[in-house]
PLY file of the C-alpha trace (Angstrom):
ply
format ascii 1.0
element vertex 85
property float x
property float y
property float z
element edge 84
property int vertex1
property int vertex2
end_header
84.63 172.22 -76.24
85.97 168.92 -75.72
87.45 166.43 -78.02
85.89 162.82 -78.08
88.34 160.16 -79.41
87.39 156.48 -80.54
89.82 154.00 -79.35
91.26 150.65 -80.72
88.60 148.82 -79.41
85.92 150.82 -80.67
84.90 152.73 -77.88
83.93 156.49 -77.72
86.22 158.65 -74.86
86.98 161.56 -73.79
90.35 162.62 -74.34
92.36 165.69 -75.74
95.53 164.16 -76.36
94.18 160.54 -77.75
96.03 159.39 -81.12
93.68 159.38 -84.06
90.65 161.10 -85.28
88.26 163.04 -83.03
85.05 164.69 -82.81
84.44 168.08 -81.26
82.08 168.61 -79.00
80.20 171.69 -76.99
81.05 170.65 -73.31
79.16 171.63 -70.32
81.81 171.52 -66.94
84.13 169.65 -68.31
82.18 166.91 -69.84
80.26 166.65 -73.32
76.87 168.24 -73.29
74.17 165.65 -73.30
72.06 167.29 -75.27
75.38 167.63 -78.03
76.08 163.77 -77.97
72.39 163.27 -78.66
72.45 165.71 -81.95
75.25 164.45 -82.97
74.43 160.78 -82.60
71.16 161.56 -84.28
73.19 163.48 -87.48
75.42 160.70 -87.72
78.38 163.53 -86.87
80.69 160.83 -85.68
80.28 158.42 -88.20
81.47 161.48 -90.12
84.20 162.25 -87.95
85.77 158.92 -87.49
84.97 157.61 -91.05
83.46 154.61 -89.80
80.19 153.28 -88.36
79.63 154.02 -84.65
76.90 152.59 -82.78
74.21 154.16 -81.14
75.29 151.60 -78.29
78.49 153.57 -78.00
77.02 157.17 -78.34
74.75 156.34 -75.09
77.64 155.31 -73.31
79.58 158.60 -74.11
76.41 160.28 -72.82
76.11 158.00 -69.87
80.17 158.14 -69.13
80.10 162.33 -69.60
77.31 162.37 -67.03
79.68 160.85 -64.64
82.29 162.27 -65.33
80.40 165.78 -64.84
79.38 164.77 -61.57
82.95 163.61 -59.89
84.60 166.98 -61.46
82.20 168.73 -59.58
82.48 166.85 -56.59
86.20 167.13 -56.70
85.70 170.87 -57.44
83.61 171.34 -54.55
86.40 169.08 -51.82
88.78 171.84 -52.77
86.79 174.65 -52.32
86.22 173.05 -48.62
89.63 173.04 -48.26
90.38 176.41 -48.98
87.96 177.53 -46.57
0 1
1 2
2 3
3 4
4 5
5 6
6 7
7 8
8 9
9 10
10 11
11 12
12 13
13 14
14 15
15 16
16 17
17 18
18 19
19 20
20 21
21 22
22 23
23 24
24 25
25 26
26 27
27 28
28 29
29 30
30 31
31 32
32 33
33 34
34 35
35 36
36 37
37 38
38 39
39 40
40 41
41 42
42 43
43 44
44 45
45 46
46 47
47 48
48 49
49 50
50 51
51 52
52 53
53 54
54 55
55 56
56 57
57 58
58 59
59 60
60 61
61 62
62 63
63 64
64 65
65 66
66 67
67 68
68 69
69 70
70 71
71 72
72 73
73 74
74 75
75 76
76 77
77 78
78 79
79 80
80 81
81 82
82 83
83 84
């Protein structure tokens, strides 16, 4: 699982530790699971969770930014299994 904060500005992120309300989310390598963001953008879950209207603008982005951030875990994953070889 990992936690999905909205900041100041109004913008979705990833964060454990962030101040504030959160959102819970099933998490595949690290990184929310697309098909999680989608259901819950789709249920309204986070306007739930953060007692306030959040855009479906922002929800993509959390999808889009989770991708990402999947992808340079597991790159980063992979350099040190390199190294230890």
């Amino acid at each position: 699982m990992v936690r999905v904060a909205r900041r100041a500005d109004g913008t979705l992120a990833v964060d454990r530790s962030a101040p504030g309300r959160g959102a819970w989310l099933c998490a595949v390598e690290g990184a929310p699971a697309p098909g999680c963001v989608e259901c819950a953008g789709r249920r309204r879950a986070f306007n739930k969770a953060f007692r306030t209207v959040v855009g479906a603008d922002d929800v993509e982005t959390l999808r889009v930014t989770g991708r990402e951030r999947a992808r340079m875990e597991d790159a980063a994953t992979a350099r040190l299994e390199r190294r230890r070889d």
